[in-house]
C-alpha positions as CSV (number, residue, x, y, z in Angstrom):
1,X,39.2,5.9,86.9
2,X,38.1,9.4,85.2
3,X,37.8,9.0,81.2
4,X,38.8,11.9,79.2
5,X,36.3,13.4,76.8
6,X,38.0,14.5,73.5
7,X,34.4,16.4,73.4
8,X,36.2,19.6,75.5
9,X,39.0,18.9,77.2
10,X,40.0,21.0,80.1
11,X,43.0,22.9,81.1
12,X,44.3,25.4,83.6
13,X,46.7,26.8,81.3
14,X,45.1,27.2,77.5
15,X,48.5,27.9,76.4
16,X,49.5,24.5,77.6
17,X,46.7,23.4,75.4
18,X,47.2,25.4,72.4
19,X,50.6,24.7,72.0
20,X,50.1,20.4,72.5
21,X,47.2,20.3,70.3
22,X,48.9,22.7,67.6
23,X,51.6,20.2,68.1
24,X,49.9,17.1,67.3
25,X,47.9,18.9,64.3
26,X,50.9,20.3,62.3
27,X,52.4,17.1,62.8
28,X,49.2,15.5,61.0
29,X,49.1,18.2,58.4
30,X,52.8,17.8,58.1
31,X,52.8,14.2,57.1
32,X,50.2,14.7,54.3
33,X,52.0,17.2,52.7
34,X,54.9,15.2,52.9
35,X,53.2,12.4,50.9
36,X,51.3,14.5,48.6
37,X,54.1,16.5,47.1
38,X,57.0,14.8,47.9
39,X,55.8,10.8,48.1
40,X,57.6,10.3,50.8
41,X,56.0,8.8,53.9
42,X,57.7,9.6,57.2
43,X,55.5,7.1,59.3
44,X,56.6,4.4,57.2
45,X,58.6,2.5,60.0
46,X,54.9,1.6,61.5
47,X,52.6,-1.0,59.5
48,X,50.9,0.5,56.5
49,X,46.8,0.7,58.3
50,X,48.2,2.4,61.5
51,X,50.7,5.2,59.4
52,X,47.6,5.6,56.7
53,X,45.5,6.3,59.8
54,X,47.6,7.9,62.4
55,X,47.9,11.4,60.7
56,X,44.1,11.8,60.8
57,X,43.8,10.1,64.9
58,X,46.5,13.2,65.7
59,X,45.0,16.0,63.7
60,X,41.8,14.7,65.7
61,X,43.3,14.2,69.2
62,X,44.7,18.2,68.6
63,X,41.9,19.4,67.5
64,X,40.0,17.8,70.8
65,X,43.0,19.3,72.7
66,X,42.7,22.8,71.6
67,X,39.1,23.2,71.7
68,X,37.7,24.8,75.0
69,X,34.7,27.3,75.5
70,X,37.1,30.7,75.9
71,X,40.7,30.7,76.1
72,X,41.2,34.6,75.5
73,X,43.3,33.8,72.8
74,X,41.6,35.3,69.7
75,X,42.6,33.0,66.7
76,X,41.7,29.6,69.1
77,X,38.6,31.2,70.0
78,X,37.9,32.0,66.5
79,X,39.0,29.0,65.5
80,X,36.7,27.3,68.0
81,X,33.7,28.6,67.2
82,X,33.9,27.9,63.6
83,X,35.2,24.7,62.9
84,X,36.1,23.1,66.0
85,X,32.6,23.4,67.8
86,X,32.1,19.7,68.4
87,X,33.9,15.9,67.0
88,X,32.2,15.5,64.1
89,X,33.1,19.4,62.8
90,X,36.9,18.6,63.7
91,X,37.2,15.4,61.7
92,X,35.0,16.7,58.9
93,X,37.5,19.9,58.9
94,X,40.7,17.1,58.5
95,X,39.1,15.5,56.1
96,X,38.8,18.8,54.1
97,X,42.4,20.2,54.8
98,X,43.7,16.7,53.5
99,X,42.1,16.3,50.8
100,X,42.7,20.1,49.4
101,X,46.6,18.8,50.3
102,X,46.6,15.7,48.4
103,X,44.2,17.2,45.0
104,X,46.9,20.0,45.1
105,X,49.8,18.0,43.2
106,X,48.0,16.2,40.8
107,X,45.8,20.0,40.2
108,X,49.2,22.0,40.2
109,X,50.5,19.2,37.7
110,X,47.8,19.5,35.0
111,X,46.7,22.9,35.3
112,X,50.7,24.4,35.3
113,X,53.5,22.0,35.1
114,X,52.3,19.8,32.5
115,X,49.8,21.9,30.4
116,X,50.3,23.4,27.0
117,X,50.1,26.8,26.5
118,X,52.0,27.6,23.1
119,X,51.2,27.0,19.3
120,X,47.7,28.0,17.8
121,X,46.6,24.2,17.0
122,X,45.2,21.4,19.0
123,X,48.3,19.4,17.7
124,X,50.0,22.0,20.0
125,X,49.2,20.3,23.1
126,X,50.7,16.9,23.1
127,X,51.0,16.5,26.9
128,X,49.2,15.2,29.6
129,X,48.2,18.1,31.5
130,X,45.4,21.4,29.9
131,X,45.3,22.8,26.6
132,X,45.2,26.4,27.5
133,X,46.4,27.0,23.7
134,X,42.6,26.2,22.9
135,X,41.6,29.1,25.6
136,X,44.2,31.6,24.3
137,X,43.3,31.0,20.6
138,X,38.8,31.4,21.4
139,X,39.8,33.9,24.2
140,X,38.3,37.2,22.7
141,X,35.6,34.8,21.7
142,X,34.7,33.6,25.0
143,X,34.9,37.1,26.3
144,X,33.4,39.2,23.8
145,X,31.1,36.8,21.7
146,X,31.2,37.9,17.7
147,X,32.0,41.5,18.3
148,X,34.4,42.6,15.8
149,X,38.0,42.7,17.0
150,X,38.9,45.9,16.6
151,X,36.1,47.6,18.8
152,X,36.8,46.0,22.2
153,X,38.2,48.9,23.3
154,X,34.3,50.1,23.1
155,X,33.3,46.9,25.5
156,X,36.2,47.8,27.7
157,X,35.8,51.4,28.0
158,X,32.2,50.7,29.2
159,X,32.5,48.8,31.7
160,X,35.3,51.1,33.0
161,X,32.9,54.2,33.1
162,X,30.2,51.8,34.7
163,X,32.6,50.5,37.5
164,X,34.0,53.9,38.4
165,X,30.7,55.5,38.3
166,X,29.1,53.0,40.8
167,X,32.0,54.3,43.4
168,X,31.1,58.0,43.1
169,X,28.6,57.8,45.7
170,X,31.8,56.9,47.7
171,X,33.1,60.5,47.6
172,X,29.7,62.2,48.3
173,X,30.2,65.1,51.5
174,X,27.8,64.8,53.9
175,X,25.6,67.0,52.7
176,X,25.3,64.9,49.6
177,X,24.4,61.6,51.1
178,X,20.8,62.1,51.7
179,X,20.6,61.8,48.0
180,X,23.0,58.1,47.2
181,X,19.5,56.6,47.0
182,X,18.3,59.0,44.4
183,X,21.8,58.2,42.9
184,X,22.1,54.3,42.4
185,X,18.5,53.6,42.0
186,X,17.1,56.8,39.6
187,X,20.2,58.5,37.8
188,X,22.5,55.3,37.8
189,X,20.7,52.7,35.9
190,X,20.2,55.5,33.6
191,X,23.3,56.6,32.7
192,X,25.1,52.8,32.7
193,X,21.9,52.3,30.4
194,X,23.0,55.4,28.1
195,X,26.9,54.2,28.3
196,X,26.1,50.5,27.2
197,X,23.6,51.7,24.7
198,X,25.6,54.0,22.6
199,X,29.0,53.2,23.5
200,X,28.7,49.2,22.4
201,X,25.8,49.4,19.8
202,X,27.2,52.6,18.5
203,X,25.2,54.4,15.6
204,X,25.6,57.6,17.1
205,X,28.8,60.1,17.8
206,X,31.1,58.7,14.5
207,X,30.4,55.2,16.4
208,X,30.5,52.6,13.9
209,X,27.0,51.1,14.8
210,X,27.2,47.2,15.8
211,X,24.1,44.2,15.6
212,X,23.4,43.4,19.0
213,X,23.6,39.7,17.6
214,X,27.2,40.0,17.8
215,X,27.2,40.7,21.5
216,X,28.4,37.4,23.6
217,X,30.4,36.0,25.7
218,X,31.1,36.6,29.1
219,X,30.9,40.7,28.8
220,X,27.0,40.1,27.4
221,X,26.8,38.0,30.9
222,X,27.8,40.9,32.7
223,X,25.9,43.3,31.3
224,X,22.6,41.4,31.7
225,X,23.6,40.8,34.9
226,X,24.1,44.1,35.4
227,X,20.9,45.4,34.7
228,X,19.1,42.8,36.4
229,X,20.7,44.0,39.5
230,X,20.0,47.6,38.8
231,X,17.0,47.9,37.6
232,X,15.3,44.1,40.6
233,X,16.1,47.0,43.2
234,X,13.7,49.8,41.9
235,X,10.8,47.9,40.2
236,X,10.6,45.6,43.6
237,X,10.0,48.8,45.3
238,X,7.5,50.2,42.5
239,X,5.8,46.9,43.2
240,X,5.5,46.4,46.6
241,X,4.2,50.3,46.3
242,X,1.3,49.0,44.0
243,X,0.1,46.0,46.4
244,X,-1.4,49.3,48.4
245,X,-2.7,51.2,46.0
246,X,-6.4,51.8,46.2
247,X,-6.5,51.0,42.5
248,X,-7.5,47.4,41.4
249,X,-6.0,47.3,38.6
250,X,-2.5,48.5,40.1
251,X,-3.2,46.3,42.9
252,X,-3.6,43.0,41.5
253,X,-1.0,43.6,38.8
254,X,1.7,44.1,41.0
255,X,0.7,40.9,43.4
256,X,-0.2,39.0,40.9
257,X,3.4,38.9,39.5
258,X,5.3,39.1,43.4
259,X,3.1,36.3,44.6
260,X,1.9,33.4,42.3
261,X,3.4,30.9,44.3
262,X,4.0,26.9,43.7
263,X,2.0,24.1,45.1
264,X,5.2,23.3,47.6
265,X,4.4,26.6,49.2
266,X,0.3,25.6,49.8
267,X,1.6,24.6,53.5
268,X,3.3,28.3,54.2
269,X,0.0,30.5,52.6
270,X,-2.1,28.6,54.7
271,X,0.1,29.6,57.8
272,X,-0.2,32.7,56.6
273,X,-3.7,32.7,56.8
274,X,-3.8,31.2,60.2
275,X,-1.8,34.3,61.6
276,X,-3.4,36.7,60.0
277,X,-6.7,35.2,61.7
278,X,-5.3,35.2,64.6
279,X,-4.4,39.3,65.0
280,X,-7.8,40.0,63.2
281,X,-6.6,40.9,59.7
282,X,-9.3,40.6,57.0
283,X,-8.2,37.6,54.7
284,X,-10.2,35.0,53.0
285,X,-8.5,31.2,52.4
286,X,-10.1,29.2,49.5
287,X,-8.9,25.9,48.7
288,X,-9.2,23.3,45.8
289,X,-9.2,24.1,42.5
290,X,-12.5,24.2,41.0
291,X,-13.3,26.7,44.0
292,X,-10.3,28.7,43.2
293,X,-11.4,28.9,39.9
294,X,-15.2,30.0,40.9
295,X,-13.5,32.9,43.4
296,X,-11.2,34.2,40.3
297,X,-13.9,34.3,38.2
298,X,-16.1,36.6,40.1
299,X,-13.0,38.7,40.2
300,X,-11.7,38.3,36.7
301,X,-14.8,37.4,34.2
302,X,-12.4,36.3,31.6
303,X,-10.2,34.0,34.2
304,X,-8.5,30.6,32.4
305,X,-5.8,29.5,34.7
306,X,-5.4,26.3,35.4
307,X,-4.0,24.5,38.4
308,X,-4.9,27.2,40.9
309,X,-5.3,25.3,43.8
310,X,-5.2,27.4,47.1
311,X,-5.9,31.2,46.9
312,X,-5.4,34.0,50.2
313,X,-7.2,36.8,49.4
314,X,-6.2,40.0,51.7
315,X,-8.9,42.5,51.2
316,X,-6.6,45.2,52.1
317,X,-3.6,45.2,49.9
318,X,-3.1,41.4,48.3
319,X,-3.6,38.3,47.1
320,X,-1.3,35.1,47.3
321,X,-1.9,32.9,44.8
322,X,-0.6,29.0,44.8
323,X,-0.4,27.4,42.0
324,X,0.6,23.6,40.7
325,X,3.5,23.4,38.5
């Protein structure tokens, strides 16, 4: 007697497959929904285990049906590939759609149906469900920290001329293109720098001028944020451009702040090493810390770190440095 293999199961005709597997699955899906919104369960004529079980055993049975190698239909081979690759990924993708199904209600329930959303006091919400009268009173709060009410059309109008200057580079001709990386990573930062600067501190253009201790909430998030992603772009590249400079100084600046590394990395520095030994390129690997310590020293004469315990010295361009946290 052949077994059948849930693992792949074979077909002449995928459609045959497609459409008994999607079958048996919407059925599954079907019944949890059912019981989730509506408490009503539709297998109840068959003992409680087997009609608790049963929607999961034919969601897993269709998903084994529909799951071949190629079928040339583009959503099953899509759907294949990604979560239907083997048995364990089609019950651990049930398990997900059923539980997103039956957190739904009780989700729907408190955040919509059952929360409280007027008044201006916590006596406001009496029900069961969110106090969203708390978020609508502290909402200029949360988004805009202590900064005074009646300039948030400054914070606004900011980061409207930010946004729509980051898409000019969209409508640049061909001609122009060669110089989007002049754009976003010279004259961008610097004008979104200019815009922040005097638009939301003010002091300057009849600008009421405004303590950058009153900047908060989630707009201050956004503008740090901001300028980390600006500005990580430009001074990685001015960095990775001092690792080769022929002045020390430059040099050692720049790698000592890309590559100080922690102890968990000792493993991958000394695979490092190993490679570049291996192609020829000069290196020195010095291990332990007092002897760490000795080999900065007659680098640095004023060395104190502590903790150094694995250092790979390129000779060309940089220095890795591993260090115990």
């Amino acid at each position: 007697m052949r077994s059948i293999s849930f693992n792949q199961i074979q077909s002449k005709n995928p459609l045959t497959n497609m459409y008994l597997g999607s079958f048996l699955l919407a059925i599954s899906i079907f019944d949890v929904l059912i019981y989730a919104f509506f408490n009503t369960n539709i297998l109840s004529f068959l003992p409680s285990k087997l009609s608790t079980f049963l929607p999961l055993v034919l969601g897993f049975i269709g998903l084994g049906i529909i799951r071949m190698e190629y079928s040339g239909i583009a959503i099953l081979d899509k759907l294949n590939k990604n979560i239907n690759t083997n048995n364990f990924n089609a019950l651990l993708t049930l398990l997900i759609i059923f539980a997103f199904i039956k957190a739904t209600p009780p989700s729907l329930s408190w955040m919509i149906f059952d929360a409280n959303i007027s008044g201006d006091t916590k006596e406001a919400c009496t029900g069961t469900g969110a106090c969203w009268t708390y978020i609508k009173v502290w909402f200029k709060r949360f988004m805009y920290g202590m900064y005074p009410n009646d300039l948030h059309w400054r914070i606004n109008s900011a980061f409207i001329l930010v946004i729509a200057l980051g898409f000019v580079g969209y409508f640049f001709k061909e001609n122009m293109k060669k110089y989007l990386a002049l754009y976003y990573v010279i004259i961008y930062p610097i004008i979104a720098f200019l815009i922040i600067y005097y638009l939301i501190s003010g002091g300057s253009f009849g600008l009421v001028w405004v303590e950058t201790g009153a900047w908060g909430g989630l707009s201050l998030t956004f503008i740090v944020s901001f300028f980390c992603l600006i500005f990580c772009f430009p001074l990685g590249m001015i960095l990775a451009l001092g690792r080769r400079s022929n002045l020390p100084a430059v040099r050692y600046i720049s790698v000592g702040y890309l590559q100080i590394s922690p102890e968990v990395m000792h493993k991958d520095v000394a695979s490092i090493y190993k490679q570049q030994k291996a192609i020829g390129y000069e290196s020195t690997f010095i291990e332990g810390e007092k002897d760490c310590a000795n080999y900065m020293k007659g680098i640095f004469d004023d060395w104190q770190a502590q903790g150094i315990t694995s250092i790979l010295h390129e000779k060309k361009v940089d220095m890795h440095l591993t260090k115990t946290l």
